[in-house]
KEKOLSE-777222 format. One line per 5 residues: their letters; for each residue x, y, z of C-alpha. Coordinates in pm, 1 decimal. Layout:
a) X/Y/Z  ...
***
This chain:
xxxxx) -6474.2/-4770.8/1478.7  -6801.5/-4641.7/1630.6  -6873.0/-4247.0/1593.7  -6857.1/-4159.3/1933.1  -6444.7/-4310.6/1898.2
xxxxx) -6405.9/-4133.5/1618.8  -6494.9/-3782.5/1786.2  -6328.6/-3873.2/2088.7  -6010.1/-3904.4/1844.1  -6063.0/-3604.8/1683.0
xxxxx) -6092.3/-3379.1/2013.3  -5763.9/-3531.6/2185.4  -5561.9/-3482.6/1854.8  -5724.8/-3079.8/1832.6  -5630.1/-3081.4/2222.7
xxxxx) -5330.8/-3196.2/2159.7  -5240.2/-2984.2/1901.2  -5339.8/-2712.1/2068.5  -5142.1/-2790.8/2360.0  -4832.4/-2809.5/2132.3
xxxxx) -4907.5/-2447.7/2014.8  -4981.2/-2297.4/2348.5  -4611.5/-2510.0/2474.0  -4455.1/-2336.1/2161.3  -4590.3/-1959.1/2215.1
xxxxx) -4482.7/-2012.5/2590.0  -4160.4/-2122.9/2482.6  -4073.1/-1837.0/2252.6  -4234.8/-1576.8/2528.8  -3954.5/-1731.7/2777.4
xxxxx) -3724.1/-1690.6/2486.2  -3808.6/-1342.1/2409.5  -3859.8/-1238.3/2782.3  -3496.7/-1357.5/2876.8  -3356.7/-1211.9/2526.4
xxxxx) -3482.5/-911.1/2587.8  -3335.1/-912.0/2927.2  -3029.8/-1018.7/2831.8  -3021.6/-712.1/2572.8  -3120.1/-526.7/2883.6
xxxxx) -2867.9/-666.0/3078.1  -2592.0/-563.6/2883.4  -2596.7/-211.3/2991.0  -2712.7/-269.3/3356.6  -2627.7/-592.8/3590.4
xxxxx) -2478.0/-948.0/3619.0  -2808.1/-976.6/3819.5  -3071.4/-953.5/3491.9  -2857.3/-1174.2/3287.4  -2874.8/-1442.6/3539.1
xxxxx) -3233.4/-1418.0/3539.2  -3235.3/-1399.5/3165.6  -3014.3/-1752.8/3245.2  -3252.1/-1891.0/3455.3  -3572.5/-1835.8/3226.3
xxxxx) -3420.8/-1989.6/2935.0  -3141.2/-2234.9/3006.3  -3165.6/-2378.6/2663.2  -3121.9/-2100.4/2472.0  -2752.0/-1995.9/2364.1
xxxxx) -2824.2/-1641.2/2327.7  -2825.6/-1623.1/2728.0  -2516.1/-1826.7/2778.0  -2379.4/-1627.7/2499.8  -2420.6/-1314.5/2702.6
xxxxx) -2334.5/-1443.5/3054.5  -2011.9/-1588.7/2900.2  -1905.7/-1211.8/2771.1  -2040.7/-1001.9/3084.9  -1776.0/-1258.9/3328.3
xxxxx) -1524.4/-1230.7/3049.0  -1506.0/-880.4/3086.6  -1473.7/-924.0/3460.4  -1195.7/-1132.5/3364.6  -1405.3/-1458.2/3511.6
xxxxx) -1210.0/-1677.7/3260.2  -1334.4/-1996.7/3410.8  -1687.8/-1948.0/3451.0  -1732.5/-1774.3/3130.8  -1613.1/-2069.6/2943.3
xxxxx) -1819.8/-2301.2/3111.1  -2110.5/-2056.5/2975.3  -1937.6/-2018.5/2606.7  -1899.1/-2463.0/2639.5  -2280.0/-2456.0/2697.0
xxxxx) -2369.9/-2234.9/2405.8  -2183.7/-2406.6/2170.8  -2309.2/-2776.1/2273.7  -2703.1/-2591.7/2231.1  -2538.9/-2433.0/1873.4
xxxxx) -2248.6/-2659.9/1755.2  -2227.3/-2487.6/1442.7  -2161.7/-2126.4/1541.7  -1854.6/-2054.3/1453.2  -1895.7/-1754.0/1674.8
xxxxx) -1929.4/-1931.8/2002.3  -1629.9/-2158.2/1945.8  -1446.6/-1854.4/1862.5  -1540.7/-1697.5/2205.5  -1478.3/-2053.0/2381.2
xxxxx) -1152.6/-2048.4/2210.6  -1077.4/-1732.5/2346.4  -1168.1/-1754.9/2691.7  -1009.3/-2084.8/2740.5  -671.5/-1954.4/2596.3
xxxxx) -751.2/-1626.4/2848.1  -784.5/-1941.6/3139.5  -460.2/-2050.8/3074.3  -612.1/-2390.9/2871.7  -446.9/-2347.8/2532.4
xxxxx) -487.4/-2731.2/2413.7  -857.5/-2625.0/2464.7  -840.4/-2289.3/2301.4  -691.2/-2482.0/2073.9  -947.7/-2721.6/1974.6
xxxxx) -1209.1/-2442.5/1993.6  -1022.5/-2230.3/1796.8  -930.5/-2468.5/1506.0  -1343.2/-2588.0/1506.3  -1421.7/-2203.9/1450.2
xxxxx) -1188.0/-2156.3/1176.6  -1327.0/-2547.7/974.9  -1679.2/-2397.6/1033.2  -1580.9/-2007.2/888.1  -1272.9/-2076.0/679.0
xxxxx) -1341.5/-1716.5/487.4  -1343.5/-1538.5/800.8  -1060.8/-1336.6/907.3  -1132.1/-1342.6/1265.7  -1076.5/-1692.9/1342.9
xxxxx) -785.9/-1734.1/1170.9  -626.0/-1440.6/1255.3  -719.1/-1583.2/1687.8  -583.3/-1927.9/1566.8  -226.2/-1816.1/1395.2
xxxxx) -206.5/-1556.5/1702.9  -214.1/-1869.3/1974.1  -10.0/-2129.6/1774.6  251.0/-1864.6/1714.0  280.8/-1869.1/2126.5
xxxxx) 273.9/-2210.1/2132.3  607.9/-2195.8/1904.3  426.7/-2351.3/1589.2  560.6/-2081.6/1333.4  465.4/-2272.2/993.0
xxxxx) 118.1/-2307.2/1118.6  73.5/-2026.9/1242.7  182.1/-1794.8/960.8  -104.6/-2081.4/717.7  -339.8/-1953.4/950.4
xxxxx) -208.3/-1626.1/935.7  -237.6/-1573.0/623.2  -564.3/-1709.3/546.3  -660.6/-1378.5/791.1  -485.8/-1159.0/583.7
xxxxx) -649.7/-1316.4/249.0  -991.0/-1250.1/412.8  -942.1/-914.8/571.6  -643.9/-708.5/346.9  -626.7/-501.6/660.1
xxxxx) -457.3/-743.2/841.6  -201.7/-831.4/587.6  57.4/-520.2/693.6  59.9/-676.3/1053.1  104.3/-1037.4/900.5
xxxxx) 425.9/-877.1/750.3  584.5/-677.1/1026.0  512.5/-1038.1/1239.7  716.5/-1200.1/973.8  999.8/-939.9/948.9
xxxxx) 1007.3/-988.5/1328.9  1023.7/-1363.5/1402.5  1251.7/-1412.7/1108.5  1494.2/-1120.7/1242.0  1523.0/-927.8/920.6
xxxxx) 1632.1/-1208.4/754.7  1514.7/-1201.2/367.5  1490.0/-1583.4/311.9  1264.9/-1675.1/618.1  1070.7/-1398.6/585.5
xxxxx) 943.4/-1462.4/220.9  908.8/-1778.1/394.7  680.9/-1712.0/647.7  464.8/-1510.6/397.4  493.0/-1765.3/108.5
xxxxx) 319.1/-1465.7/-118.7  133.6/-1648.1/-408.1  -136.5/-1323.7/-507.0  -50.4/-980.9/-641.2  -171.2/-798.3/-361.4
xxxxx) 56.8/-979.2/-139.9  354.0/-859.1/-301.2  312.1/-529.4/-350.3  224.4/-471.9/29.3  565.6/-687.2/107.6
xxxxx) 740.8/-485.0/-152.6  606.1/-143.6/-33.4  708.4/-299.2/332.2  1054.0/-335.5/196.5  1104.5/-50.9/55.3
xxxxx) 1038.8/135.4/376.4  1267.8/-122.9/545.4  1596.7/-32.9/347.8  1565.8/-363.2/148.5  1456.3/-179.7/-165.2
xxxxx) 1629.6/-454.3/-413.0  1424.5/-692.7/-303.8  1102.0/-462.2/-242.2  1165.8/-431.6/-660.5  1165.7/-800.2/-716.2
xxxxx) 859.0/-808.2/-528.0  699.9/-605.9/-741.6  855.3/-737.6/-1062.6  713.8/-1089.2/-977.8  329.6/-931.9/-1046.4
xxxxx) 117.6/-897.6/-1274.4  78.7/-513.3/-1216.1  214.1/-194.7/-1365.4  -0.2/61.3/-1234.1  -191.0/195.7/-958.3
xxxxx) -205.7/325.5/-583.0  24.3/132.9/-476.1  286.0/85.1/-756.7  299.8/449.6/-734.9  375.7/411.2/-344.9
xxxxx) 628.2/203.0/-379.1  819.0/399.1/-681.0  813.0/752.9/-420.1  913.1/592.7/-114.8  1189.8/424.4/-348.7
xxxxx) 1302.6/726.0/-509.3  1268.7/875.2/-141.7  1545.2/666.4/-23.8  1769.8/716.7/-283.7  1767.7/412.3/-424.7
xxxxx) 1764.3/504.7/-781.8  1889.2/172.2/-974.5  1590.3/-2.4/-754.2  1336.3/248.3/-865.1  1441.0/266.8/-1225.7
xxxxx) 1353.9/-119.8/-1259.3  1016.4/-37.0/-1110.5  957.8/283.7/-1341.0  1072.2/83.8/-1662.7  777.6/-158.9/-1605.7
xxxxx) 532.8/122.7/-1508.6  605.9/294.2/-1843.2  665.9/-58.0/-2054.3  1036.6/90.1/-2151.9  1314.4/-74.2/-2270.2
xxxxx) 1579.1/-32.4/-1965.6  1910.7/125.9/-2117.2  2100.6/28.6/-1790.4  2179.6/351.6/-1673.7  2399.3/639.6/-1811.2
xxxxx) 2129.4/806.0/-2122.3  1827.4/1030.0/-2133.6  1487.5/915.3/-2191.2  1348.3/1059.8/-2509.0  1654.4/1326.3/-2526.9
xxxxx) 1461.6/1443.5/-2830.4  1099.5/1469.2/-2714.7  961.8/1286.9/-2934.4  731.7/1118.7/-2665.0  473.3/1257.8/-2410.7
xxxxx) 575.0/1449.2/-2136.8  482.5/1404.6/-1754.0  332.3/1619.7/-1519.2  379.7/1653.4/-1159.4  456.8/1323.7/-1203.7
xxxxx) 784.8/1055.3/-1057.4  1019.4/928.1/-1268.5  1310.9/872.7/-1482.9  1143.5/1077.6/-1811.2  1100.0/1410.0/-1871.7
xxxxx) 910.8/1609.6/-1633.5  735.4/1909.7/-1625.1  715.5/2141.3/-1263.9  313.1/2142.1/-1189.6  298.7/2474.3/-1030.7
xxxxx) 437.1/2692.3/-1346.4  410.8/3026.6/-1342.8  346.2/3257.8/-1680.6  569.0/2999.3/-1846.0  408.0/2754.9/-2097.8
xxxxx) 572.4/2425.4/-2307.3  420.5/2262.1/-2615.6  612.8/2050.0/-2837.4  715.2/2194.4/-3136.2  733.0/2014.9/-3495.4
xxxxx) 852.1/2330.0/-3686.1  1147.9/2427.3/-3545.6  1365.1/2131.7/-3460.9  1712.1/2019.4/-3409.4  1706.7/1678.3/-3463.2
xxxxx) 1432.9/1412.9/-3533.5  1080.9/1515.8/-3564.5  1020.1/1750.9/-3273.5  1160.1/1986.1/-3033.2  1052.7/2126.2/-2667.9
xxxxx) 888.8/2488.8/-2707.3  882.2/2686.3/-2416.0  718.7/3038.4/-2403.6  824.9/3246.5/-2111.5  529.1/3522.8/-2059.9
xxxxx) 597.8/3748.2/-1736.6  716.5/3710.5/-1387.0  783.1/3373.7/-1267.9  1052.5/3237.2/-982.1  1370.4/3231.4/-1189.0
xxxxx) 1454.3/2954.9/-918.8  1182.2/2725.7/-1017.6  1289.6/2400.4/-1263.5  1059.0/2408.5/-1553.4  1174.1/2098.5/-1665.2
xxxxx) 1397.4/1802.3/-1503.2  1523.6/1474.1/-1562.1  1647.7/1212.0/-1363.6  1910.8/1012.8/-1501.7  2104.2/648.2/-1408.1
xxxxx) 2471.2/692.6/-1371.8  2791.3/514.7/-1283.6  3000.6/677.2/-997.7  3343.0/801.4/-1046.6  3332.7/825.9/-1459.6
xxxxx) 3356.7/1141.9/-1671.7  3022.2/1216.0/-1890.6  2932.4/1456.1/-2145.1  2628.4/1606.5/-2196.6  2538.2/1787.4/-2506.5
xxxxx) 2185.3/1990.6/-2613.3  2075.9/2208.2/-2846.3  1908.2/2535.7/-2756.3  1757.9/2806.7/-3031.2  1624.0/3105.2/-2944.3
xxxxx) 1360.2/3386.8/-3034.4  1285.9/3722.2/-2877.6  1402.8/3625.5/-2530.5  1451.0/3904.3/-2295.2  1530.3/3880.1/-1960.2
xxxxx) 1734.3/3930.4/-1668.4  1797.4/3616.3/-1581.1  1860.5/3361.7/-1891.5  1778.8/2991.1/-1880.6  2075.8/2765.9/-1769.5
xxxxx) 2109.7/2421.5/-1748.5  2211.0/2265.0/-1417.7  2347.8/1920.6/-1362.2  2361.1/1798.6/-965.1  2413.8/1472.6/-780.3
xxxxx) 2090.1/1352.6/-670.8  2248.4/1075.9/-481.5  2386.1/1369.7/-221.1  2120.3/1465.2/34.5  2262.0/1807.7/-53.5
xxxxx) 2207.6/1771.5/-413.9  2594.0/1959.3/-468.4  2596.3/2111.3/-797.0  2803.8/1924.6/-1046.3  2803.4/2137.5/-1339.4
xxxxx) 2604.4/2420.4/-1522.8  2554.6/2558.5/-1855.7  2673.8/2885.7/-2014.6  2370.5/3099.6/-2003.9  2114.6/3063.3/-2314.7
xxxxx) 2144.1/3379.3/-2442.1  1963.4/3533.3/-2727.6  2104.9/3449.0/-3056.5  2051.2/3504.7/-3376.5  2273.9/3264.7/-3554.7
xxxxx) 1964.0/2967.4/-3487.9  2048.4/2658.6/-3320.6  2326.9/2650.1/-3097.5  2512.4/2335.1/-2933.5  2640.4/2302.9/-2568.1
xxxxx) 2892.1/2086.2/-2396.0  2873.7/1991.0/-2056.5  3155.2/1760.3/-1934.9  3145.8/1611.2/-1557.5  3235.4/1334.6/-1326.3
xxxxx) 3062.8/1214.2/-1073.2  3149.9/1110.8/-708.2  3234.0/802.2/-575.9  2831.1/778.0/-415.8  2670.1/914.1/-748.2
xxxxx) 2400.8/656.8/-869.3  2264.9/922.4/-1052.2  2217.9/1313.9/-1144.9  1920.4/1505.2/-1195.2  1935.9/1754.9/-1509.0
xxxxx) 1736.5/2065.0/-1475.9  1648.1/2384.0/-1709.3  1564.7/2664.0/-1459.0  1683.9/3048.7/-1513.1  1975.2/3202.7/-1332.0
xxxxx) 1955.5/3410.2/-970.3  1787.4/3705.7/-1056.8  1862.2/4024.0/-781.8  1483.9/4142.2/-939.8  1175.0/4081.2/-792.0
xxxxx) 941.8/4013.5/-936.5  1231.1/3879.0/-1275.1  1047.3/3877.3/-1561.2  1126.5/3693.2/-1889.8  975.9/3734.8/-2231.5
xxxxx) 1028.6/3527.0/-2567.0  1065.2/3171.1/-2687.9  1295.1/2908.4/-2608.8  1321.6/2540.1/-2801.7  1538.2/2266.9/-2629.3
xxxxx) 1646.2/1933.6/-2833.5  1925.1/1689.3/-2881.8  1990.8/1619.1/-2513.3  2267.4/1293.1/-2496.9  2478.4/1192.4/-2223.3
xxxxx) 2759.9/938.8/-2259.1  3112.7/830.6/-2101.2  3377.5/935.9/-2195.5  3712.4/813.7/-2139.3  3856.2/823.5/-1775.6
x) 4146.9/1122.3/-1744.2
***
């Protein structure tokens, strides 16, 4: 090849080339230019997004735009022809099917919003959003097992969406406990503590316990949630099952104190079945005590040191019973340099009654010198009683402010049946 060829081939290919750049740059101007007025556009007039169409046909960002701005003027048909273009210039945005789906399901074309929708969901399958759009049109179309797969693959993505998942499937299934586990086919922890906290707010607390008995989990937020709205309702033999796995207790099946001898911890301000200590105590203190002691290895001290509300429980448990049997309950009280006007009592009621009606209450603990003394306490409950609520407090006191001075130690507390009269 002769020089002269040579530089002739050299000057078309750097022409060339250069021609290439100059198409690219004018390219991404156009691109840039009609961007910028679709940006533009989106807070001033169909008119500029057109125009923003027209300079860059090719470019899905424009379509993209036009597509929305005649969505929201409810132009379902012309805004999907936009959203069809975008996604054949970007065929894997999952967005852009997503809107296609959507505004083809808003133009009445739900085998198309269906094919759109089901393409955005293969090409985002840990996104929420089309899943969620998906399991929302095939539930219209009557497909409820499909819907509730997509359904929950929404709620797996995004927890948020999980609590309307549920009420859907308490819905559709019309309360009915079989076809609405189900729908919801809960396979992951998380799942079935926000169906058993669901539950429990739904007056189906047996089940919203065996929701919560088939995790993994004993503690947190939301076991917590579920035991108060449980004990809320009343529905004591429910929440005991869920406390005895929260504290890793043995369940005694009702009808005996927890740790009648405090020989465990103590709770405060805290739900329960155990022992528990008020959290707003005034001038009154507790320890436990391994000096003084009825039985076993400790005892409950409590130091009274001023005014305080006489009316105010110091200490409480609630307890599983059985309704219409006869119990007795027996303590042990000791006493040392307690002065007062009102004494400490012990009150039994029925926490099954709204009212909480008294059932029984101690003798007054008076001061005594003899050392430990022994109480009896025989009741029977009503024929609603699931279970009573045992409380050391102080009697009505016509002072104010009522005082009280001195030491008190509790121990020994029991409950059992006793034969029917």
């Amino acid at each position: 090849m002769s020089s002269a060829n040579l530089t002739l081939r050299r000057v078309l290919c750097a022409v060339g080339a250069a021609a290439l750049c100059f198409w690219g740059i004018w390219q991404a101007a156009r691109i840039g230019v009609a961007r910028t007025t679709t940006r533009k556009a989106a807070v001033s007039n169909q008119a500029a997004i057109d125009r923003a169409v027209r300079l860059s046909p090719s470019d899905p960002e424009t379509h993209f735009a036009r597509g929305a701005s005649l969505q929201q003027s409810e132009d379902y048909t012309q805004a999907k022809a936009e959203f069809e273009r975008a996604v054949q210039l970007r065929p894997r945005d999952y967005f852009l099917w997503l809107l296609l789906g959507m505004a083809r399901d808003s133009d009445r074309d739900q085998d198309g919003a269906l094919i759109a929708l089901r393409q955005s969901a293969s090409l985002a399958p840990a996104y929420a959003q089309p899943s969620w759009q998906l399991g929302n049109l095939l539930l219209r179309r009557g497909d409820l097992n499909e819907a509730f797969i997509e359904l929950r693959k929404a709620a797996k993505a995004d927890p948020t969406v999980l609590p309307v998942v549920i009420d859907l499937a308490w819905n559709i299934s019309q309360h009915d406990l079989r076809q609405f586990e189900g729908l919801l086919q809960p396979d992951t922890d998380a799942t079935r503590l926000g169906i058993a906290l669901f539950l429990a707010k739904h007056n189906q607390s047996a089940a919203a316990a065996d929701q919560f008995l088939s995790t993994q989990v004993n503690s947190g937020a939301k076991v917590d949630a579920l035991l108060d709205e449980l004990l809320k309702v009343r529905a004591f033999s429910d929440a005991y099952r869920v406390w005895v796995r929260m504290r890793g207790e043995t369940a005694n099946n009702g009808g005996a104190f927890f740790d009648g001898g405090f020989e465990g911890s103590l709770a405060t301000g805290q739900a329960g079945f155990g022992w528990q200590i008020s959290s707003n105590l005034t001038n009154v203190e507790m320890s436990v005590d391994t000096s003084d002691r009825h039985s076993g290895g400790r005892s409950l001290h409590i130091e009274f040191r001023g005014n305080s509300n006489p009316a105010t429980s110091v200490l409480t448990q609630l307890v599983l019973v059985t309704p219409l049997t006869h119990y007795r309950i027996t303590f042990a009280a000791l006493t040392r340099d307690l002065v007062s006007a009102a004494s400490p009592v012990i009150t039994v009621t029925d926490a099954s009654d709204p009212k909480n009606a008294v059932l029984i209450q101690s003798a007054p603990v008076v001061p005594d010198k003899s050392g430990w003394r022994t109480f009896t306490l025989d009741l029977k409950t009503n024929d609603t009683t699931g279970a009573i609520m045992v409380s050391v407090a102080r009697q009505n006191c016509a002072n104010d402010p009522c005082p009280a001075f001195g030491s008190l130690w509790l121990d020994s507390f029991e409950l059992r049946p006793v034969q029917n009269r």
